[in-house]
C-alpha positions in Angstrom: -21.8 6.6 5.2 -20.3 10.0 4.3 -21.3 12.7 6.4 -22.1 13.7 9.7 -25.0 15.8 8.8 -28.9 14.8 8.6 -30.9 16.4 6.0 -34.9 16.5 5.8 -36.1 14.8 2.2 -39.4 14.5 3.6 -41.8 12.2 5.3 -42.1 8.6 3.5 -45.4 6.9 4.7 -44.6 3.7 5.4 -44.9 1.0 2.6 -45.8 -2.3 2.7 -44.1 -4.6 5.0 -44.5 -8.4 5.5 -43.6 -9.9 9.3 -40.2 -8.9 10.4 -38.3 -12.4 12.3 -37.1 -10.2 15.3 -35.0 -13.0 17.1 -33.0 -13.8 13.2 -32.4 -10.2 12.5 -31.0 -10.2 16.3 -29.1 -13.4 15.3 -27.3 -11.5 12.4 -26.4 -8.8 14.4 -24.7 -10.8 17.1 -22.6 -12.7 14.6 -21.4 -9.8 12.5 -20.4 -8.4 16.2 -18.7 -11.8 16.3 -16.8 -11.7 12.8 -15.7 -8.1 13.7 -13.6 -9.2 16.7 -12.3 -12.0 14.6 -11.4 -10.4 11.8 -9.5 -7.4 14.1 -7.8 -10.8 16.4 -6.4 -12.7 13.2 -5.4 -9.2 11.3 -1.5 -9.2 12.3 0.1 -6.5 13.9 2.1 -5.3 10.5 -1.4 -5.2 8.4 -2.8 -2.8 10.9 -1.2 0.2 9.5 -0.7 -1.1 6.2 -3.5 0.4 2.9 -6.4 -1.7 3.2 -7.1 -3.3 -0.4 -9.7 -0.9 -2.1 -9.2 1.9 0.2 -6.9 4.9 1.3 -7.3 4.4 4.7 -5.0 1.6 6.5 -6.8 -1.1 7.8 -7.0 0.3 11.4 -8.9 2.9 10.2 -11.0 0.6 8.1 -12.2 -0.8 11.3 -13.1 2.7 13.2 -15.1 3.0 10.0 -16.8 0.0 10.9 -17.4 0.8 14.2 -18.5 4.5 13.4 -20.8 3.7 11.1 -22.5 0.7 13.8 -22.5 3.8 16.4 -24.8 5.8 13.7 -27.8 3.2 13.0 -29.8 3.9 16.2 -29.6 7.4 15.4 -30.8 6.5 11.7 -33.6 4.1 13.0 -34.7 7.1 14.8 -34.9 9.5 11.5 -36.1 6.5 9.3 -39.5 6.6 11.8 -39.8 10.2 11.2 -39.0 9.8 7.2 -36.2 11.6 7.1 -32.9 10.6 5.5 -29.6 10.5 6.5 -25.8 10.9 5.0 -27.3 12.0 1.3 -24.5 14.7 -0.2 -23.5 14.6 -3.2 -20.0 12.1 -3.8 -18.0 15.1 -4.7 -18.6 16.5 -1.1 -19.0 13.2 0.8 -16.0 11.1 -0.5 -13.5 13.3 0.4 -15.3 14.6 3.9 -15.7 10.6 4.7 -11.8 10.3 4.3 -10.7 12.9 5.9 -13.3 12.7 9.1 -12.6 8.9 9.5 -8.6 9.5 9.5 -9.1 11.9 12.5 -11.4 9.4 14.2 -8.9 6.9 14.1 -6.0 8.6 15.9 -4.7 7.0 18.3 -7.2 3.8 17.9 -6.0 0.6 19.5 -7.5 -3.1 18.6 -8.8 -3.3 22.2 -10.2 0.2 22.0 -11.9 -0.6 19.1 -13.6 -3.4 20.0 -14.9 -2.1 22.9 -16.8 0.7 21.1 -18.1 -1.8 18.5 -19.3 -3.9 21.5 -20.9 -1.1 22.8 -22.4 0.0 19.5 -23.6 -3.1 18.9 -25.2 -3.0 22.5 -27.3 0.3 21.8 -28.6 -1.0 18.2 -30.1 -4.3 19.6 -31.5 -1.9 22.3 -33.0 0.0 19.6 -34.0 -3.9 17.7 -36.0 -4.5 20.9 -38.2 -0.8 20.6 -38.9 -1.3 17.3 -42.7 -1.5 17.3 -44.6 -3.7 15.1 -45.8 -1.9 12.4 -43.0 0.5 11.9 -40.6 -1.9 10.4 -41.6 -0.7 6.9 -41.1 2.7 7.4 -37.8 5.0 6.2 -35.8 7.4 4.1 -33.1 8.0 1.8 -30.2 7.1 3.2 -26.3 7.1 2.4 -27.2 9.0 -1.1 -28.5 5.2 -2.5 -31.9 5.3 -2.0 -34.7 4.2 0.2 -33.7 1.8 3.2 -37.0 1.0 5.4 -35.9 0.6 9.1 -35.9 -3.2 8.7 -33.1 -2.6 5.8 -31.1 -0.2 8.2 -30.5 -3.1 10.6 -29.3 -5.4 7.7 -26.7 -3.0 6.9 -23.9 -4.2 9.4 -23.7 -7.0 8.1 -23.2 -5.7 4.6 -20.9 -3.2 5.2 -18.6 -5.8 7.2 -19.0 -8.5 4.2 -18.0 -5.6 2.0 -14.6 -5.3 3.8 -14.0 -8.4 4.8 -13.7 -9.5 1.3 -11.2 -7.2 0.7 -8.9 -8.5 3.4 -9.1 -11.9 2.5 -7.6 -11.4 -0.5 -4.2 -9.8 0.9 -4.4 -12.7 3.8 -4.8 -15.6 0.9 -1.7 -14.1 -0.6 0.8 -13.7 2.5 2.3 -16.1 4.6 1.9 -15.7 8.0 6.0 -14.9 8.1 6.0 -11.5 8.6 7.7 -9.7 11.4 8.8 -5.7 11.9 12.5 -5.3 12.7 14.0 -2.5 14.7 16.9 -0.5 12.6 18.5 2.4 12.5 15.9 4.0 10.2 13.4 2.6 13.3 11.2 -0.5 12.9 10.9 -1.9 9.2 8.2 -4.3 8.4 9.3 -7.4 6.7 7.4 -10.4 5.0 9.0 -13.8 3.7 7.8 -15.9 1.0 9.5 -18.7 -1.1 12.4 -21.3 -0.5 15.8 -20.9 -2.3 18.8 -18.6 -2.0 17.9 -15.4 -0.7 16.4 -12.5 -2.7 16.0 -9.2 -0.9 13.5 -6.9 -2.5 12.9 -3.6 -1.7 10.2 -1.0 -3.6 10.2 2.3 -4.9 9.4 5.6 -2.8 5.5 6.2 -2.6 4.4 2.8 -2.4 5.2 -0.3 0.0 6.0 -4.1 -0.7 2.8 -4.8 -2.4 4.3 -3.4 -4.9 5.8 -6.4 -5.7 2.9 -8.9 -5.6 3.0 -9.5 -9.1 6.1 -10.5 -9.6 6.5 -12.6 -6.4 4.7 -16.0 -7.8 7.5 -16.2 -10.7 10.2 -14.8 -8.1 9.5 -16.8 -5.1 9.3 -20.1 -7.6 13.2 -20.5 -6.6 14.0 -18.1 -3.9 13.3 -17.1 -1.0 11.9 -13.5 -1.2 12.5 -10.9 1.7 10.7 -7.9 0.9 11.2 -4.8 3.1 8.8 -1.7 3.7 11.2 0.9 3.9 11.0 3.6 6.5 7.3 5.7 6.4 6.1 2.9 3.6 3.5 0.8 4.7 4.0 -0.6 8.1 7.0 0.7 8.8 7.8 4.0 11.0 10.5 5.9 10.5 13.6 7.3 12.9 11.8 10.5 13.4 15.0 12.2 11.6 16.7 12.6 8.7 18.1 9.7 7.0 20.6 8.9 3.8 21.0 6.4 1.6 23.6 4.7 3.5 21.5 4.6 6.7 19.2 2.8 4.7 21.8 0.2 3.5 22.8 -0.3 7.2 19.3 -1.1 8.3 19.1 -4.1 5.3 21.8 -5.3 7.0 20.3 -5.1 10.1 17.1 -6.5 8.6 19.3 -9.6 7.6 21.5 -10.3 10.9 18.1 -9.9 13.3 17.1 -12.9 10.3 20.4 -14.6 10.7 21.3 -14.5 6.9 25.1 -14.6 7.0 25.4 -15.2 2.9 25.4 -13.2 0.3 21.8 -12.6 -1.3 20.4 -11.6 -4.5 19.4 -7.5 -4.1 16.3 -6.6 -6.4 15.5 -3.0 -5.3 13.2 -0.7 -7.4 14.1 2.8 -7.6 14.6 4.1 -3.7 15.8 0.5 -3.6 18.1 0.1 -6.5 19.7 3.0 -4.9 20.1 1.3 -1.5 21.3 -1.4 -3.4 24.0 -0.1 -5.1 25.0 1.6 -2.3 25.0 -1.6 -0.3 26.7 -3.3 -2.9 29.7 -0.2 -3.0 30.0 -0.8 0.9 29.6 -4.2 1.6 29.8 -6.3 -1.5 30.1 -9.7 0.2 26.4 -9.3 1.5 25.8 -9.7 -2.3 25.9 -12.4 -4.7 24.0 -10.2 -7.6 22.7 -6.7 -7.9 19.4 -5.7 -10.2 18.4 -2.2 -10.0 15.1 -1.1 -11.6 14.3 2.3 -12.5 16.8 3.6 -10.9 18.2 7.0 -12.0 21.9 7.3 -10.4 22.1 11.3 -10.7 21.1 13.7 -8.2 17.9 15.7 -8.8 18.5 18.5 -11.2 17.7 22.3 -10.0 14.2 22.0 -11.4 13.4 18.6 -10.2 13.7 19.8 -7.1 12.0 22.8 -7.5 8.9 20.9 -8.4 9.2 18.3 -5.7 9.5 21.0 -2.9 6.7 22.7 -4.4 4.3 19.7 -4.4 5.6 18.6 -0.9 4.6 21.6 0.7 1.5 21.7 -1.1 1.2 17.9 0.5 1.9 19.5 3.4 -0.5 21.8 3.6 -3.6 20.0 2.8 -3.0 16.4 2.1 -2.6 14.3 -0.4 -5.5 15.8 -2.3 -6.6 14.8 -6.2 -4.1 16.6 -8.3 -1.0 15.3 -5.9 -2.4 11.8 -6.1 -3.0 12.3 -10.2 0.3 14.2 -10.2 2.2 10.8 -8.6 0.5 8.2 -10.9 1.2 10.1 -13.7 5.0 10.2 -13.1 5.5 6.8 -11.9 3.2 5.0 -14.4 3.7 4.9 -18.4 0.9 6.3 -20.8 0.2 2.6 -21.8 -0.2 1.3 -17.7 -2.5 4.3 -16.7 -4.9 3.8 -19.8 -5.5 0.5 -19.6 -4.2 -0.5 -15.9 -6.7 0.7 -13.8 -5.8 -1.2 -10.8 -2.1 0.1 -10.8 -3.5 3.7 -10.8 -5.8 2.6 -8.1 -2.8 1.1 -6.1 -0.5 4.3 -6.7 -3.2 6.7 -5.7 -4.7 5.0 -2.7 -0.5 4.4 -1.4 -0.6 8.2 -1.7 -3.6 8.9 0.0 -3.3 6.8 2.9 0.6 7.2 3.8 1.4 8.7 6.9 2.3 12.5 5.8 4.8 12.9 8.5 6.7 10.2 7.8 6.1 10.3 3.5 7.4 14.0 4.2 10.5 12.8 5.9 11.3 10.1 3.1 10.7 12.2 0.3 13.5 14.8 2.1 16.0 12.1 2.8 16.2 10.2 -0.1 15.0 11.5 -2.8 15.4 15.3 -2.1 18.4 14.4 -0.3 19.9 12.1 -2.5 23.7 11.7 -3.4 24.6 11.2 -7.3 25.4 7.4 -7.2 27.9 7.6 -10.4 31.2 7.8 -8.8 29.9 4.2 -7.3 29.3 2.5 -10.3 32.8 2.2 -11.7 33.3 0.3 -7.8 31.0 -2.2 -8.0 32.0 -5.6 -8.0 29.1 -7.7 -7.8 27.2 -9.1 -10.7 25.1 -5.6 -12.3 21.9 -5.6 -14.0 20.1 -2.3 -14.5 16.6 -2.6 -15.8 14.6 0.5 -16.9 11.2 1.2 -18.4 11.3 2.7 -22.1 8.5 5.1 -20.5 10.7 6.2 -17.4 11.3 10.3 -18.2 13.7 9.6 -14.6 16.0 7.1 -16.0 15.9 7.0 -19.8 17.1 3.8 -22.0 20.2 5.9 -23.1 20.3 7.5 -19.4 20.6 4.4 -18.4 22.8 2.9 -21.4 25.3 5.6 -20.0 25.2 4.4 -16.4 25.8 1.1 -17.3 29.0 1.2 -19.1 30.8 2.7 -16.2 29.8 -1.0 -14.1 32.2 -3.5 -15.1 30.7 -6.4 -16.8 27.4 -4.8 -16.0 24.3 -5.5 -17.6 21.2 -3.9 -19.5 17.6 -4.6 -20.2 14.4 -2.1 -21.2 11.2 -2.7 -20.2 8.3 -1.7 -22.6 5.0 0.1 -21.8 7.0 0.9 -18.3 8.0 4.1 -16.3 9.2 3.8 -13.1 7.6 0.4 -11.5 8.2 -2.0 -14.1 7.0 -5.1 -11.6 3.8 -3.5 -11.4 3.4 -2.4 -14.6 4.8 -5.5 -16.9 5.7 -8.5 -14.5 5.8 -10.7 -16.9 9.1 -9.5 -18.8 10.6 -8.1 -15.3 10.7 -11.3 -13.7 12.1 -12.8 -16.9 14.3 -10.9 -17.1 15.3 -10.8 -13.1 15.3 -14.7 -13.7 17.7 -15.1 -16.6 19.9 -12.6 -14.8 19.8 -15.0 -11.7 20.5 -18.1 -13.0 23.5 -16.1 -15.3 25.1 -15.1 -12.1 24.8 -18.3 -9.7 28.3 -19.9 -8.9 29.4 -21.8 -11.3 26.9 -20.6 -14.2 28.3 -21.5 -17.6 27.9 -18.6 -18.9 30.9 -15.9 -17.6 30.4 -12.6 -17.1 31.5 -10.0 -19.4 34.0 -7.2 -18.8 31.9 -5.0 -21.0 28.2 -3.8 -21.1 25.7 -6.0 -22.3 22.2 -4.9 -23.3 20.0 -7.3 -23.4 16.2 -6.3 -25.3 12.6 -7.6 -24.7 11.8 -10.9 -25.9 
């Protein structure tokens, strides 16, 4: 359903139509009403503002859509008797118009205030069940730009449209534990999830997308650790301080993310670029919160002139209008490699749907603080005292094998590694060889490894 107009295709006599069971189609109605309060009672607090699989709209506003489109079908009913059609413009038009009209819809939408309209839309469509007369059940129109839907197909299609999303849900609740919790700090309230048993890893993700980015990855990681992965501030379901922010605020508030947990010890940090650079600035401040250090795609320089130039260009274009196709095309482009974005589709997907459905405010505000506002890390590196790995993707135009090479050699006893076919989010893009290579750094660097740590640079290469 993508648009808020009706257009005349003309009258469609009715076709042949066999008896209609009144009192089943009633039946499905009432228990798709029933699986939509379920599914908005068992979706956790955290995953209602978080992307909903398959979509740019968070999974709040998945369930206005719901609703909205439930509030329509009386209306359609109505124009199916009269054979004329509904919601029929062209994609180009209706795809982004759906978006955009939805996300204004859901401002300000509550769980309890959505359910209520959806209980009231319901109400009003089996209304409209009961008037249905006889031998009009066969009649309609095209609808939704797919076709012909005869009035007794317009009331199958809540059920449909809430199979459709379900499905999508139930894939991200099959993969998450039900530890999640969101953590006040002094970036404001940062969404965390748990999964695994171990010694403690902290993970946190790269600007422009959330956690999820590290779903691949997490099967192999969480095997022997216990993974705490952290949305940073304006990233999935976190919020932000409402303010400006540095790098160092964000180290503070992973230590506040682990007292309000009550880990005292010292934990592995696996941050990928925004959080290698909290890392290594965590790791320069407090280094006994740290037993190792990896840092992935993580360029330690300021932005150059004209890298800044270009991001303040496309953020006020963001600003102005969205995060419309070319900024979207513009982001997967730079954080992907040639090799992910050609034969990857569902990491594009991912990288443009996190675009499209962040929270502009608050994307705004982290773009300005830390990567904008971001210190050069290098006069940390030669500090560091915790065991160093810095991985990098041979794709990464940010953080180049010899950029990084370079970086490395002022860490002592720090370590190397280059992923192939990567740019910036080597765990999305080639999980495989990152969590090898995360995992042979880990079991180098537990106490008592056999194997001591150099007091020069070590690269180590793909397998």
């Amino acid at each position: 359903m993508t648009s808020l107009a009706t257009i005349d295709t003309g009258v469609e006599m009715a076709r042949p139509h066999p008896g209609v069971d009144r009192v089943a189609l009633r039946a499905e109605l009432e228990a798709t009403n029933a699986q939509f309060r379920a599914l908005v009672a068992s979706t956790p607090d955290a995953r209602w503002y978080q992307t909903c699989p398959g979509s740019a709209w968070t999974v709040g506003e998945v369930m206005v859509h719901l609703t909205w489109a439930l509030e329509q079908l009386p209306a359609e009913v109505a124009s199916a008797r009269r054979g004329q059609g509904m919601f029929n413009y062209p994609a180009w038009l209706a795809n982004p118009a759906s978006y955009w009209i939805n996300r204004w819809n859901a401002r300000g939408a509550t769980r309890e205030s959505v359910v209520r309209r959806h209980d009231a839309a319901m109400a009003a469509v089996l209304d409209t069940l009961d008037a249905v007369a006889e031998g009009d059940w066969g009649l309609g129109a095209n609808f939704y730009g797919h076709g012909f839907y005869s009035i007794e197909g317009l009331f199958h299609t809540p059920a449909q449209h809430l199979a459709e999303h379900t499905a999508a849900l139930a894939s991200v609740r099959r993969a998450e534990t039900n530890d999640s919790a969101v953590i006040a700090t002094r970036v404001g309230p940062l969404h965390v999830r748990q999964t695994g048993s171990g010694p403690i890893a902290v993970l946190w993700h790269s600007l422009f997308v959330d956690s999820a980015s590290w779903r691949r990855v997490e099967p192999q990681l969480s095997a022997d650790r216990r993974l705490i992965l952290i949305d940073g501030p304006g990233h999935g379901a976190s919020g932000d301080p409402g303010q400006r922010y540095a790098m160092r605020d964000c180290a503070a508030a992973a230590i506040d993310v682990l007292d309000a947990l009550g880990v005292a010890g010292p934990v592995d940090w696996v941050g990928n670029a925004w959080g290698g650079h909290v890392g290594i600035t965590l790791a320069a401040a407090q280094p006994d919160r740290l037993r190792s250090l990896t840092a992935i795609g993580s360029p330690v320089a300021a932005y150059t002139a004209a890298e800044a130039r270009e991001t303040r260009l496309l953020l006020g274009v963001y600003r102005l209008i969205g995060a419309v196709a070319f900024i979207r095309t513009a982001v997967a482009e730079a954080l992907l490699s040639p090799a992910t974005r050609e034969h990857d589709p569902q990491a594009v997907d991912y990288v443009r749907s996190q675009i499209g459905g962040a929270d502009r405010r608050r994307l705004r505000n982290a773009v300005e603080s830390i990567s904008l506002g971001r210190e050069d890390l290098g006069g940390l590196l030669p500090t560091l005292r915790v065991p160093t790995l810095f991985v990098t993707g041979a794709d990464h135009s940010g953080f180049t094998p010899e950029q990084a090479r370079e970086s490395i050699a002022l860490v002592p006893g720090g370590r190397l590694a280059t992923v192939p076919d990567a740019a910036y989010l080597a765990p999305l893009e080639q999980p495989g060889e990152t969590a090898r290579i995360v995992k042979e750094f880990w079991a180098a660097t537990l106490p008592n490894a056999t194997t001591a740590q150099s007091t020069r640079s070590q690269e180590e290469g793909p397998r």
